[in-house]
C-alpha positions, 0 to 999 in steps of 0.5 A: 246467438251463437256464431255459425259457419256455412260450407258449399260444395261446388258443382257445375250446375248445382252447390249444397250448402251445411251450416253448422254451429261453433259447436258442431251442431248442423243447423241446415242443409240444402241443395240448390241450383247454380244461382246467386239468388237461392243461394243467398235466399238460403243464407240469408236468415242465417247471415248475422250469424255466419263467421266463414263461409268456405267454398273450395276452389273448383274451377267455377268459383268465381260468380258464387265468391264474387257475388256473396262477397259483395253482399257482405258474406265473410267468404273463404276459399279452400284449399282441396289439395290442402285437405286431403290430410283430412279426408279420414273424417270425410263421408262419401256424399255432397251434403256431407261434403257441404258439412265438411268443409264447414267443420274444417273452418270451424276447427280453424283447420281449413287449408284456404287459397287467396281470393284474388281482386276480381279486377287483376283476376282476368289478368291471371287468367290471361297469364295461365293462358299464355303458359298453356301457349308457350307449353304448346309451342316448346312441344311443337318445336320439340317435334319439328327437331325430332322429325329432322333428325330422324329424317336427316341425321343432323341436328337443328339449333333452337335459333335455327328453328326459330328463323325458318319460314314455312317454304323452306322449312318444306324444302328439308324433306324429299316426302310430301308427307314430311313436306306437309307436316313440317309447314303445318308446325312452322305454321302453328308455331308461328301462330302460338308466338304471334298469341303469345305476343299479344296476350304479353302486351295485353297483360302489361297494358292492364298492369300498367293501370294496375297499383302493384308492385311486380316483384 
């Protein structure tokens, strides 16, 4: 019985799945709701026969890998920017892009990503959010200086900054208006630090039970 490979292009709330042979022959195709069930339910009489099973990495991944992989599929994860540099062989519908993804993986061309453990995954997560924190806060501060020099002339260190308290910061401009955006962004400011603080020790709370080595 010749080996197969299985590609699923990935919606929001539908996926379309292209099996094909170590041939290139397409052995089935279905489109399918977002549910683990139908999904192996398709799979299933195929699944002897499945050498990869490719799903790109959009942002909605998780249940659909976590879920075959614990039923024993051999899950991949493909790379999009990665297989731009084939977009040349690729047609302009879903059920080809199922199909697409499966001959890339069958040419053992596919550009794949890393399939973290599911257990440190959230802890990734939680260091993404944090990074969209810090770019927050930096953009704040950003502003807080640019509308002091614009009102004042002068210059605000970054240390400066960083130890004003909402009243004083007000006490800087003569306009309420300048008064009222000022407070707001020491507020926020101070808000986006105190997140940033907590998301840290939450982070080195889950990798300290965690058996890795950060290098």
């Amino acid at each position: 019985m010749k080996k197969a490979i299985a590609g699923i292009d990935l919606h929001s709330n539908n996926l379309v799945i292209g099996i094909v042979d170590m041939d290139g022959k397409r052995l089935a195709s279905q489109r399918l709701a977002c549910d683990l069930k139908e999904v192996v339910k398709f799979l299933s009489p195929f699944k002897k026969r499945l050498e990869q099973v490719a799903v790109e990495s959009t942002y909605n991944w998780y249940w659909l890998v976590d879920g075959l992989q614990a039923l024993g599929y051999p899950m991949v994860l493909a790379n999009p920017a990665g297989m731009e540099q084939y977009s040349g062989i690729k047609h302009a519908d879903d059920t080809n892009d199922a199909f697409f993804l499966a001959e890339l993986a069958r040419l053992r061309i596919l550009p794949t990503g890393h399939i973290y453990e599911a257990k440190l995954r959230p802890v990734r997560d939680l260091l993404r959010r944090r990074l969209l924190l810090v770019h927050q806060r930096t953009a704040l501060m950003l502003s807080f200086k640019s509308l002091y020099t614009r009102t004042t002339g002068g210059q605000m260190s970054l240390n400066e900054l960083k130890g004003l308290k909402v009243e004083r910061a007000q006490k800087l401009y003569e306009h309420p208006a300048n008064q009222l955006i000022a407070g707001m962004q020491i507020e926020h400011i101070e808000q986006l630090k105190q997140s940033i603080q907590t998301i840290e020790r939450q982070v080195l709370q889950r990798l300290g039970s965690y058996p890795i080595t950060l290098r």
